[in-house]
DSSP file (Angstrom, degrees, kcal/mol; ACC not computed):
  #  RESIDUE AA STRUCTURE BP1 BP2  ACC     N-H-->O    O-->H-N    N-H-->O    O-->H-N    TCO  KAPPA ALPHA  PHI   PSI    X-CA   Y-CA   Z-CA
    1    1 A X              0   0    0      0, 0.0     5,-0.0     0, 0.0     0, 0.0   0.000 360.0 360.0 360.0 134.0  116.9  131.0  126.8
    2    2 A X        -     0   0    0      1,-0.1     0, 0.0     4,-0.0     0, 0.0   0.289 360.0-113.1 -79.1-160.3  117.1  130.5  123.6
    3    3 A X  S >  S+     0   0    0      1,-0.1     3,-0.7     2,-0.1    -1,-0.1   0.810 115.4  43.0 -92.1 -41.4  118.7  127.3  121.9
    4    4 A X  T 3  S+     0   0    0      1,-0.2    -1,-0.1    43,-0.1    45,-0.1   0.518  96.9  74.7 -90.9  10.0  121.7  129.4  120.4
    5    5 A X  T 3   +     0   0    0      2,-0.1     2,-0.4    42,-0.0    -1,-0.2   0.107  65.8 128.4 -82.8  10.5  122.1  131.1  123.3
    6    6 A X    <   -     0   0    0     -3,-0.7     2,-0.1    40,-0.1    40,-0.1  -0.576  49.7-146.6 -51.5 115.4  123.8  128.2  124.9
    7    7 A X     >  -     0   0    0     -2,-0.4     4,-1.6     1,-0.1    -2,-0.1  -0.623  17.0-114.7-122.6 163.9  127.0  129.2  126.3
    8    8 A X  H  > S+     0   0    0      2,-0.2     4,-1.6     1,-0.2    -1,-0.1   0.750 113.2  59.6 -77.8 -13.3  130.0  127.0  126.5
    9    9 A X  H  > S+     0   0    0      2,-0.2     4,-1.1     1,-0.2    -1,-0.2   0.984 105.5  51.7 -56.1 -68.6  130.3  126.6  130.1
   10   10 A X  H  > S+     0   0    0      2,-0.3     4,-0.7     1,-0.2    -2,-0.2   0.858 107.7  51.7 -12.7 -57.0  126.8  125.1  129.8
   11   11 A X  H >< S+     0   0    0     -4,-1.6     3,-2.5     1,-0.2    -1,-0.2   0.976 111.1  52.4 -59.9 -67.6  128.4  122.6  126.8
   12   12 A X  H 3< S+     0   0    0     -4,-1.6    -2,-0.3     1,-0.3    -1,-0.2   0.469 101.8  57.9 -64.2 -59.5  131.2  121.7  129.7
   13   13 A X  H 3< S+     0   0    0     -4,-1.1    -1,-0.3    -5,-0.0    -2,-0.2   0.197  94.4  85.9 138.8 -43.8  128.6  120.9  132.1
   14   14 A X  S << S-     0   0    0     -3,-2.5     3,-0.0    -4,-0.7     2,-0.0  -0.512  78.7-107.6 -71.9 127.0  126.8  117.8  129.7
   15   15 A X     >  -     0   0    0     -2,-0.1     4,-1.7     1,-0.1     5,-0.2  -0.084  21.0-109.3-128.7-115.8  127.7  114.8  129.7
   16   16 A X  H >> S+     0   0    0      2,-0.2     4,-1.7     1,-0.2     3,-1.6   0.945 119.2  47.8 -79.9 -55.6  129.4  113.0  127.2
   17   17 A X  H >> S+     0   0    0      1,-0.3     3,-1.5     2,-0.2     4,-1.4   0.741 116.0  48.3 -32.3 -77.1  126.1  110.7  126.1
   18   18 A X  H 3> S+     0   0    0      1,-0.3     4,-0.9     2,-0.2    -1,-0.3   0.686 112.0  50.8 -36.0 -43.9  124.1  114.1  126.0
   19   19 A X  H <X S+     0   0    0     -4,-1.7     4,-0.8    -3,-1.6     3,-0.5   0.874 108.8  49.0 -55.0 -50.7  127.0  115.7  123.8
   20   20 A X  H XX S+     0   0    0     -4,-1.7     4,-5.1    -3,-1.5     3,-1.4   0.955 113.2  48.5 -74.5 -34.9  127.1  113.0  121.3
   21   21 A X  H 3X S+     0   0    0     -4,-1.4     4,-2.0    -5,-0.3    -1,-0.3   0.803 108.3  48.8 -60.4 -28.4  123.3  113.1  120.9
   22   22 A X  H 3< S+     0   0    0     -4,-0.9    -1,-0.3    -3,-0.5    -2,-0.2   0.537 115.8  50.3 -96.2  10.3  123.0  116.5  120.5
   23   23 A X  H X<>S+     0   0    0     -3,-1.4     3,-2.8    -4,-0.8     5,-1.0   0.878 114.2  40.1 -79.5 -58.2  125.9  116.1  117.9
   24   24 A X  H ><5S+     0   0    0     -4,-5.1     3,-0.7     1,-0.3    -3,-0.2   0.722 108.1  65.3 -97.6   2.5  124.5  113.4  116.0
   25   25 A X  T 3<5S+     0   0    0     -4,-2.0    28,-1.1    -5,-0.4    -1,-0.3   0.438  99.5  54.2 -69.3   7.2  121.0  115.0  116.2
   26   26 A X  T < 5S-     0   0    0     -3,-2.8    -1,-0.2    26,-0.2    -2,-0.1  -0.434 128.9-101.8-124.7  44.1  122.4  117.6  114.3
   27   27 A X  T < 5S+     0   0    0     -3,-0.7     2,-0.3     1,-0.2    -3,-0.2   0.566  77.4 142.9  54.1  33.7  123.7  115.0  111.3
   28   28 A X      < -     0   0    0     -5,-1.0    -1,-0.2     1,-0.1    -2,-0.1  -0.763  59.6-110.4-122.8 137.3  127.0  115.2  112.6
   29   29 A X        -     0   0    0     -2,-0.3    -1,-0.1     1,-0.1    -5,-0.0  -0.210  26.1-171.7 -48.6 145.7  129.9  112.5  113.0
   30   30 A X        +     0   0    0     -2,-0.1     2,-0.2    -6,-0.1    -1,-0.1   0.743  21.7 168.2-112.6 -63.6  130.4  111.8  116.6
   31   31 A X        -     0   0    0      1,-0.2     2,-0.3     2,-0.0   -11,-0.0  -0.671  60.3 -53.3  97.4-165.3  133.6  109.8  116.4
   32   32 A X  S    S+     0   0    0     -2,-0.2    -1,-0.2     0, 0.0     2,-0.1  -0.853  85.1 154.4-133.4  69.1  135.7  108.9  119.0
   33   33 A X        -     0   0    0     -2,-0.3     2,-0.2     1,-0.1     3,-0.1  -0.481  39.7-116.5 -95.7 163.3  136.0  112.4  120.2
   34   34 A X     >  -     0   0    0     -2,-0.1     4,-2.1     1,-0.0     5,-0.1  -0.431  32.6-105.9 -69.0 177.7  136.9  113.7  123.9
   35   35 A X  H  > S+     0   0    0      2,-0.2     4,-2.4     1,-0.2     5,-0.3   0.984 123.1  54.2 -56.6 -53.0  134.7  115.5  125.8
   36   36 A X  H >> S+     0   0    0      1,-0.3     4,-2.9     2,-0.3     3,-1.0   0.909 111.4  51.2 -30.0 -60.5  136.8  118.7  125.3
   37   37 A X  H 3> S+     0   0    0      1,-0.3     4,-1.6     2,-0.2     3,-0.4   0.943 109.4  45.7 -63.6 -51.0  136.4  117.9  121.7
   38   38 A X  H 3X S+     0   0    0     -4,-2.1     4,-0.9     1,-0.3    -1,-0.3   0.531 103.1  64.2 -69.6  -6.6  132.7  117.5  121.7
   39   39 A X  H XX S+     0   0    0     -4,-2.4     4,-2.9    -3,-1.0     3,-0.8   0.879 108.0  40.2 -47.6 -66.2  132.1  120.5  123.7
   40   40 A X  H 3X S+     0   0    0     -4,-2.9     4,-1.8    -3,-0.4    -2,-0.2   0.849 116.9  56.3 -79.4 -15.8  133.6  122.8  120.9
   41   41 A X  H 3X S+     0   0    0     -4,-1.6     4,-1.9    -5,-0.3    -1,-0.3   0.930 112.2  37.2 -61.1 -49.1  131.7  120.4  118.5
   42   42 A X  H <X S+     0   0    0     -4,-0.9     4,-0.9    -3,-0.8    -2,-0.2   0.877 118.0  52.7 -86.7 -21.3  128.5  120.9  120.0
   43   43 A X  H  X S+     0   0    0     -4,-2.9     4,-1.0     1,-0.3     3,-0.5   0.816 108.3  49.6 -73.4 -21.2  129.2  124.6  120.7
   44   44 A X  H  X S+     0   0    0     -4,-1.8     4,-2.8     2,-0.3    -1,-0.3   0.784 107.9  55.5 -81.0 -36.8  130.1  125.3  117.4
   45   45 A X  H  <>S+     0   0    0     -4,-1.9     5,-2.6     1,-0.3    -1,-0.2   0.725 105.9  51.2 -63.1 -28.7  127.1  123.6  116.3
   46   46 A X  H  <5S+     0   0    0     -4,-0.9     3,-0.4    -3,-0.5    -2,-0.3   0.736 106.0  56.1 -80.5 -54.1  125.0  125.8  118.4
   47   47 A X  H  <5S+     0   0    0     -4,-1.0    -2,-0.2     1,-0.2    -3,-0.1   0.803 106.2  44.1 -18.9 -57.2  126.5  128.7  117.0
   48   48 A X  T  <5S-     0   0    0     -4,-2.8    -1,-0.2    -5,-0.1    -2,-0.1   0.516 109.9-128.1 -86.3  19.7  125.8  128.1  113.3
   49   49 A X  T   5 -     0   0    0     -3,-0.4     2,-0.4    -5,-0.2    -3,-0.2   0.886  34.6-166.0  22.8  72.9  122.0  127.0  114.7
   50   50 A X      < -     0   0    0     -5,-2.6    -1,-0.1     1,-0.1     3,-0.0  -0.581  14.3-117.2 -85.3 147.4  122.1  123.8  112.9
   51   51 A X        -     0   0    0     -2,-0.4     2,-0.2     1,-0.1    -1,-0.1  -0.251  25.4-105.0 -73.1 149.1  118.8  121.9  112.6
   52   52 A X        -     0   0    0    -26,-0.1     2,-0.4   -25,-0.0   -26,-0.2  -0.715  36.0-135.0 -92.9 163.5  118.1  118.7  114.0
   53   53 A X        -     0   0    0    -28,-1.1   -26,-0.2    -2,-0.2     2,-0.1  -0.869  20.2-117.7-136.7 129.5  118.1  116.1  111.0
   54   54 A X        -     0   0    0     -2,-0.4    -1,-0.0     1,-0.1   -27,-0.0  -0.412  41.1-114.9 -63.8 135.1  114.9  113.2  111.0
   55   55 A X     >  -     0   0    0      1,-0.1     4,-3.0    -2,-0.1    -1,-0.1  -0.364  30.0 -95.5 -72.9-178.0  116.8  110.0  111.4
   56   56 A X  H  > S+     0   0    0      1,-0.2     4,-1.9     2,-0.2    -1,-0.1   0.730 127.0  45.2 -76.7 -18.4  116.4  107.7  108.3
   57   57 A X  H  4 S+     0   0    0      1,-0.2    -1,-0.2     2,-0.2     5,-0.1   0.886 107.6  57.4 -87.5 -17.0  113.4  105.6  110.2
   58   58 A X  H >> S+     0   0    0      1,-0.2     4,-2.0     2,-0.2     3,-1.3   0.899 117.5  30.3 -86.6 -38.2  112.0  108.8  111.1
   59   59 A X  H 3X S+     0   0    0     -4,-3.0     4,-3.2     1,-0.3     5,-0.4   0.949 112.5  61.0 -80.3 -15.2  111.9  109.9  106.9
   60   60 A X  H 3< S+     0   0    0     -4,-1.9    -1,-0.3     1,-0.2    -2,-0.2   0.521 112.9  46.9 -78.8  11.7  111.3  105.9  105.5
   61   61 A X  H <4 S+     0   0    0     -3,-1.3     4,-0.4    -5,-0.1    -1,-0.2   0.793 111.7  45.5-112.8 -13.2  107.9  106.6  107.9
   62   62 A X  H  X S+     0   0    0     -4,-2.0     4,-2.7    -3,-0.2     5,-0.2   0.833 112.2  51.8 -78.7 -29.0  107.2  110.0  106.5
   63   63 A X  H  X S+     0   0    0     -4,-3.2     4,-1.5     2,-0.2    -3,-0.2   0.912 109.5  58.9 -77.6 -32.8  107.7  108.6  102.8
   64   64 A X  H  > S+     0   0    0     -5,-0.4     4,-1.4     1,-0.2    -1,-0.2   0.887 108.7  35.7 -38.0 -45.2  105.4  106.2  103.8
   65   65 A X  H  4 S+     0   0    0     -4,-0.4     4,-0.3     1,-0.2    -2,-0.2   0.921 112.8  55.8-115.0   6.0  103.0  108.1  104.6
   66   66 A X  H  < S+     0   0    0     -4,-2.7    -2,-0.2     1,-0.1    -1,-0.2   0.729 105.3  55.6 -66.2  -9.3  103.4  110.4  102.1
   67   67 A X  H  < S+     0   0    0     -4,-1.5     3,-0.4    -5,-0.2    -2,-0.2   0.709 101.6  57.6 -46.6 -52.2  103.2  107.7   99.8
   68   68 A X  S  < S+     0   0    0     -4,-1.4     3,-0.4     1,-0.2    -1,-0.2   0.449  98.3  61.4 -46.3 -38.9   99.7  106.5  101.2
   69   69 A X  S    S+     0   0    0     -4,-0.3    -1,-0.2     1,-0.2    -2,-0.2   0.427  91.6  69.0 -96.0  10.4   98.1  110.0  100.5
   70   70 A X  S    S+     0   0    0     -3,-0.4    -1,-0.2     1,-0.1    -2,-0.2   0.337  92.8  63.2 -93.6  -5.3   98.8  109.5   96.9
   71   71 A X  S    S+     0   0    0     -3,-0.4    11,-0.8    10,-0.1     2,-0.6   0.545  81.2  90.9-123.5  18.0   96.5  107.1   97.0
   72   72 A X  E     +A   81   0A   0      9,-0.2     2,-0.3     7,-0.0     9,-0.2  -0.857  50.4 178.6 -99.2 139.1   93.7  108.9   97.9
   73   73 A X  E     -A   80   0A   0      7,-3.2     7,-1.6    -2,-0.6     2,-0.5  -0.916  17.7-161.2-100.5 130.1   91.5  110.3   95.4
   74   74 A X  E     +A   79   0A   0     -2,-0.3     2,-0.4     5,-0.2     5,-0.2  -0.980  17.2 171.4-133.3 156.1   88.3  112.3   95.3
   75   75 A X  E >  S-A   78   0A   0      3,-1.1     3,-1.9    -2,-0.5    -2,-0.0  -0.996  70.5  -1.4-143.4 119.6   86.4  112.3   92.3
   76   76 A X  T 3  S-     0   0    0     -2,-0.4     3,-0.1     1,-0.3    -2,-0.0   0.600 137.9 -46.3  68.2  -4.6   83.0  113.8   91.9
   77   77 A X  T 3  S+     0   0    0      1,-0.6    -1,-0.3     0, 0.0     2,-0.2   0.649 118.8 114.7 116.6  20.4   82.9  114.9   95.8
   78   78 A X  E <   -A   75   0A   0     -3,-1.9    -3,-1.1     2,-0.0    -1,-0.6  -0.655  60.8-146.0 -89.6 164.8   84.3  111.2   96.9
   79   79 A X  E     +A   74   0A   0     -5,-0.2     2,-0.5    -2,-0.2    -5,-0.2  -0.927  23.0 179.6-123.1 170.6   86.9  110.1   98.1
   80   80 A X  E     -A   73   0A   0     -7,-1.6    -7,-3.2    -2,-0.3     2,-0.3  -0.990  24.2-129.5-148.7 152.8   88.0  106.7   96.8
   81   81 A X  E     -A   72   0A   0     -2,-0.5    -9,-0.2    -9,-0.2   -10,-0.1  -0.737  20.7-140.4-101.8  54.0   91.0  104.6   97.8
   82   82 A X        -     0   0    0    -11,-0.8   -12,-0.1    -2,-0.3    14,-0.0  -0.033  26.7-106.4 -25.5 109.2   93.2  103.3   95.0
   83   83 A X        -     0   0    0      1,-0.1     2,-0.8     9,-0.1    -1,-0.1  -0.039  42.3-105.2  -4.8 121.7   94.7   99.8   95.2
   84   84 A X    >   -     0   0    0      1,-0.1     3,-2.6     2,-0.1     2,-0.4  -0.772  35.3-145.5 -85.6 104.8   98.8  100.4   96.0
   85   85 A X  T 3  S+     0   0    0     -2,-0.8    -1,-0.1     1,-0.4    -2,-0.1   0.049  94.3  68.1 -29.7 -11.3   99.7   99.4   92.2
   86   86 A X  T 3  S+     0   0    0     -2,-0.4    -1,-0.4     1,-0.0    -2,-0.1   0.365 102.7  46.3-139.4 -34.9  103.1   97.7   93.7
   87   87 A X  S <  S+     0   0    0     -3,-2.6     2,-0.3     2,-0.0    -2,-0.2   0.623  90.1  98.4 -92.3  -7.5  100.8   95.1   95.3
   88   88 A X        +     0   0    0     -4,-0.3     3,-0.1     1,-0.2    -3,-0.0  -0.636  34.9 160.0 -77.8 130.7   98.5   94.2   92.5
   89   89 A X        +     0   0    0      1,-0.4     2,-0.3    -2,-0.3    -1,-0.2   0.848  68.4   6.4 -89.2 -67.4   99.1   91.2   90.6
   90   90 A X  S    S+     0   0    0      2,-0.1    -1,-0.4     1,-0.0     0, 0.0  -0.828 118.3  35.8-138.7 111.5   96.4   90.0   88.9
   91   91 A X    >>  +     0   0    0     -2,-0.3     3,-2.4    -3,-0.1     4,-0.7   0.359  68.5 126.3 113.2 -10.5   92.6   92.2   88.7
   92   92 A X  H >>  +     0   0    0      1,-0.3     3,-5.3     2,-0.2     4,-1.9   0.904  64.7  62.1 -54.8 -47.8   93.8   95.8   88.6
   93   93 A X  H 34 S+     0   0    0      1,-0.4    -1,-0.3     2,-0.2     4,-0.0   0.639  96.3  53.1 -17.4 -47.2   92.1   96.5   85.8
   94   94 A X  H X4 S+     0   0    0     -3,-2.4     3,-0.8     2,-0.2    -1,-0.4   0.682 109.3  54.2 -75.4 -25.1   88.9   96.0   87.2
   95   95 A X  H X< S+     0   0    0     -3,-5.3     3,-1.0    -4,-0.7    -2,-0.2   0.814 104.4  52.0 -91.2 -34.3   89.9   98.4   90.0
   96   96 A X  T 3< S+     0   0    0     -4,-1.9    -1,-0.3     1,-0.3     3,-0.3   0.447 107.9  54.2 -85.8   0.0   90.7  101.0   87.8
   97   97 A X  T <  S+     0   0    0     -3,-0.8    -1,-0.3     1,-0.2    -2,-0.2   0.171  93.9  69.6 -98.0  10.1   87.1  100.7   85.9
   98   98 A X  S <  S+     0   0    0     -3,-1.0     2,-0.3     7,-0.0    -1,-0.2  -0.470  77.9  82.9-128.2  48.4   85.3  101.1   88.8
   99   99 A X  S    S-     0   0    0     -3,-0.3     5,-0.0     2,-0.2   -19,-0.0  -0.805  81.7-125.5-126.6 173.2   86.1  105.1   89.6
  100  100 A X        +     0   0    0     -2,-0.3     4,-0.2     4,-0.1     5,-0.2   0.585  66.4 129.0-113.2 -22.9   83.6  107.4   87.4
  101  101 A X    >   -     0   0    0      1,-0.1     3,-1.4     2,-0.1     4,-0.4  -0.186  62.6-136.6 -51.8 140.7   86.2  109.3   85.8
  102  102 A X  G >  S+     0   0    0      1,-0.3     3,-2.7     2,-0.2    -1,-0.1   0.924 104.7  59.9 -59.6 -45.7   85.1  109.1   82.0
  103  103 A X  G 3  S+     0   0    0      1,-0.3    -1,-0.3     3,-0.0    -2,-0.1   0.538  98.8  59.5 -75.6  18.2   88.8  108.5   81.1
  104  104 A X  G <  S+     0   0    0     -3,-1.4     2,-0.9    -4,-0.2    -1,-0.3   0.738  81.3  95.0 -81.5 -34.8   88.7  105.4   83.3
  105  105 A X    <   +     0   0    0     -3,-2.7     2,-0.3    -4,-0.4    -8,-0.1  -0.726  48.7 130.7 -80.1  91.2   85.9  103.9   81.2
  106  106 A X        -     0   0    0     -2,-0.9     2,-0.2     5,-0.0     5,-0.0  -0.921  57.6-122.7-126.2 166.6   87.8  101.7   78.9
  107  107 A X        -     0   0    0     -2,-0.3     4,-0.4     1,-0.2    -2,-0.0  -0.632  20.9-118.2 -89.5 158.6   86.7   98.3   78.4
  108  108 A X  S >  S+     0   0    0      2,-0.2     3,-0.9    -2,-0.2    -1,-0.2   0.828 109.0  60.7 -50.6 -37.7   89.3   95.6   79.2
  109  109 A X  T 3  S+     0   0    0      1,-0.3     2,-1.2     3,-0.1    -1,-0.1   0.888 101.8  56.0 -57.6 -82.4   89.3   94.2   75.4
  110  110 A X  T 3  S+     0   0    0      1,-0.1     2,-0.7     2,-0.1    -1,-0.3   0.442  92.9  68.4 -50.6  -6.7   90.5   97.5   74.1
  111  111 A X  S <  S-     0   0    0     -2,-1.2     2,-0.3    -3,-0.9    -1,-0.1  -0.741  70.1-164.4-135.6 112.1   93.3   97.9   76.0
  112  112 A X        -     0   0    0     -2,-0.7     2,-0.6     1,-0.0    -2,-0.1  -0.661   7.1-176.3 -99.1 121.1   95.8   95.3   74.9
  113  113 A X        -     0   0    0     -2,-0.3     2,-0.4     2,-0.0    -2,-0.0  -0.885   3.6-168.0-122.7 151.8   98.5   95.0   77.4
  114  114 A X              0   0    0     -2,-0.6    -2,-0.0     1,-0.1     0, 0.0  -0.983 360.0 360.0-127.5 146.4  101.6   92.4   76.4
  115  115 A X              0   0    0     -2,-0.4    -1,-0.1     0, 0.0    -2,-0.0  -0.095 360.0 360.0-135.6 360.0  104.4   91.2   79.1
């Protein structure tokens, strides 16, 4: 059986804890609802086959780790690992001269940076 094939006797049947979870897995207020009310909530929900919504730790762990793969590189059939620039104080420079791409190659004197 499918998901939207959920019938409301089935909703009537859950109870309330299940109801509000599958409410507020679907990004939905849950409120201070009755059952009744969260029955037609959830059925309705079930009807329009709403997606379940990543909680907010579940996306701050995917922008983590997309975040993380940005900071892989490959260059020349390596793969090289880049500092996370938000944690460098002091030395980056040096980090960023040590990858072979040519436009990497400038020397620290030449590139005048002022704060």
């Amino acid at each position: 059986m499918a998901e939207h094939d959920i019938t409301l006797e089935c909703f009537n049947r859950w109870k309330v804890d299940d109801l509000r979870k599958y409410i507020r897995d679907r990004g939905q207020n849950v409120g201070a609802k009755r059952k009744a009310e969260l029955v037609a909530v959830a059925f309705a929900l079930c009807q329009q086959k709403a997606p379940i919504v990543a909680s907010k730790e579940e996306v701050r762990q995917q922008v983590d780790v997309d975040y993380q793969s940005l900071l892989h590189v490959t260059m020349e059939n390596a793969l090289y690992t880049l500092p996370d620039p938000f944690t460098l104080l002091d030395g980056w420079m040096s980090a960023v001269l040590k990858l072979p791409y040519q436009r990497w190659r400038v020397s620290a004197e030449r590139l005048s940076i002022t704060f």
